[in-house]
C-alpha positions as CSV (number, residue, x, y, z in Angstrom):
1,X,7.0,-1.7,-39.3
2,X,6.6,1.6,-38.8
3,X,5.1,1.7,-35.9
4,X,9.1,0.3,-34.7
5,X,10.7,2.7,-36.6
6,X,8.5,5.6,-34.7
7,X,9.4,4.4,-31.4
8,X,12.7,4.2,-32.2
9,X,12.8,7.6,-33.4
10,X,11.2,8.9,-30.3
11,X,14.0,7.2,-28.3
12,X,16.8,9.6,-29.5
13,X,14.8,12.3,-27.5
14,X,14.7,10.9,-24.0
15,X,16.8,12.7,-21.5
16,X,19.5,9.8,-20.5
17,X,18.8,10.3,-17.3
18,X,15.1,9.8,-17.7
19,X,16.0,6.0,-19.5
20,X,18.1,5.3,-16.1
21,X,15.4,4.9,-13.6
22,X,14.3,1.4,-14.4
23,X,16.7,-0.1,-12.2
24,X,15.2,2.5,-9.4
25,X,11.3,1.4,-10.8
26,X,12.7,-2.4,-9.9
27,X,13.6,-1.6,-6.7
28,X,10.4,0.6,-6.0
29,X,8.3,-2.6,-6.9
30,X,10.1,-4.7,-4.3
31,X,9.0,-2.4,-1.6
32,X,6.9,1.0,-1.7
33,X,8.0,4.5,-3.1
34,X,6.9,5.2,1.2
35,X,9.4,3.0,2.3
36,X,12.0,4.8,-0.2
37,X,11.2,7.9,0.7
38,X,11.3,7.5,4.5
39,X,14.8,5.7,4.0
40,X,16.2,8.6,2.0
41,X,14.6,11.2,4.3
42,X,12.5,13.2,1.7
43,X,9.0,13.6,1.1
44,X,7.2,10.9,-0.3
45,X,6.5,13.5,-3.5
46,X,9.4,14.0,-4.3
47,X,10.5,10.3,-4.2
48,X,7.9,10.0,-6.6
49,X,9.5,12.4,-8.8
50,X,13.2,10.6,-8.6
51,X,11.6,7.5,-9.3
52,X,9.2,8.1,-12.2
53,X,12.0,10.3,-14.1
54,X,10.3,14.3,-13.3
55,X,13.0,15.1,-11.5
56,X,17.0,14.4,-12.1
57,X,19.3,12.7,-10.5
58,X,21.9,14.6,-9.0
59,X,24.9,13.5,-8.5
60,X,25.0,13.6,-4.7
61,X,21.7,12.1,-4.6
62,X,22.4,8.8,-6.9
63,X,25.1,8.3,-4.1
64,X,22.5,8.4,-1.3
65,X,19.7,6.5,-3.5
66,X,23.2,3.4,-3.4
67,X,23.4,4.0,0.3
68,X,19.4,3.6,1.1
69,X,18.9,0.9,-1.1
70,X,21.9,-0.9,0.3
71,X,23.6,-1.2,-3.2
72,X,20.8,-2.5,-4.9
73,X,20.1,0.5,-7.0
74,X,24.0,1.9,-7.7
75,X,24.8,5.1,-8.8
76,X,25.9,3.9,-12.0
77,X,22.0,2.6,-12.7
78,X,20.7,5.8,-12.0
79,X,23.9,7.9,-13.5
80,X,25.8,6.3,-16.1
81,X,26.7,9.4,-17.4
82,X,28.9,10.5,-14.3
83,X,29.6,6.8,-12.9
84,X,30.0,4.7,-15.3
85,X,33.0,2.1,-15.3
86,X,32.9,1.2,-18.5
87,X,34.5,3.5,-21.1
């Protein structure tokens, strides 16, 4: 039990935008963080950064990360916190 209760403690103290990128990490194991990075035009570092959380999201790049993936990965999955519908 508290084991749980540590892990949910820890939780509170992830960056949101760092708790985002498993719809990105879903995509990413469909294909290759290569392939991403070739159809976003950035280095293959750096994809690796977007996609295991070391680097943020802007907001101008979750709109290109929805326009490479085809709409698979939406800007709302990797920032719910500027493009969320719900309220």
């Amino acid at each position: 039990m508290q084991q749980q209760n540590k892990i949910k403690f820890l939780a509170l103290f992830v960056p949101l935008w760092q708790g985002v990128q498993m719809e990105l990490k879903k995509y990413i194991a469909e294909t290759t963080i290569l392939a991403f990075a070739k159809s976003m035009a950035i280095s293959h570092s750096y994809a690796s950064r977007l996609v295991n959380g070391k680097r943020k999201i802007s907001g101008e790049r979750a709109i290109e990360i929805e326009k490479a993936t085809g709409g698979k990965v939406s800007r709302e999955d990797v920032r719910p916190d500027l493009y969320s519908t719900t309220k």
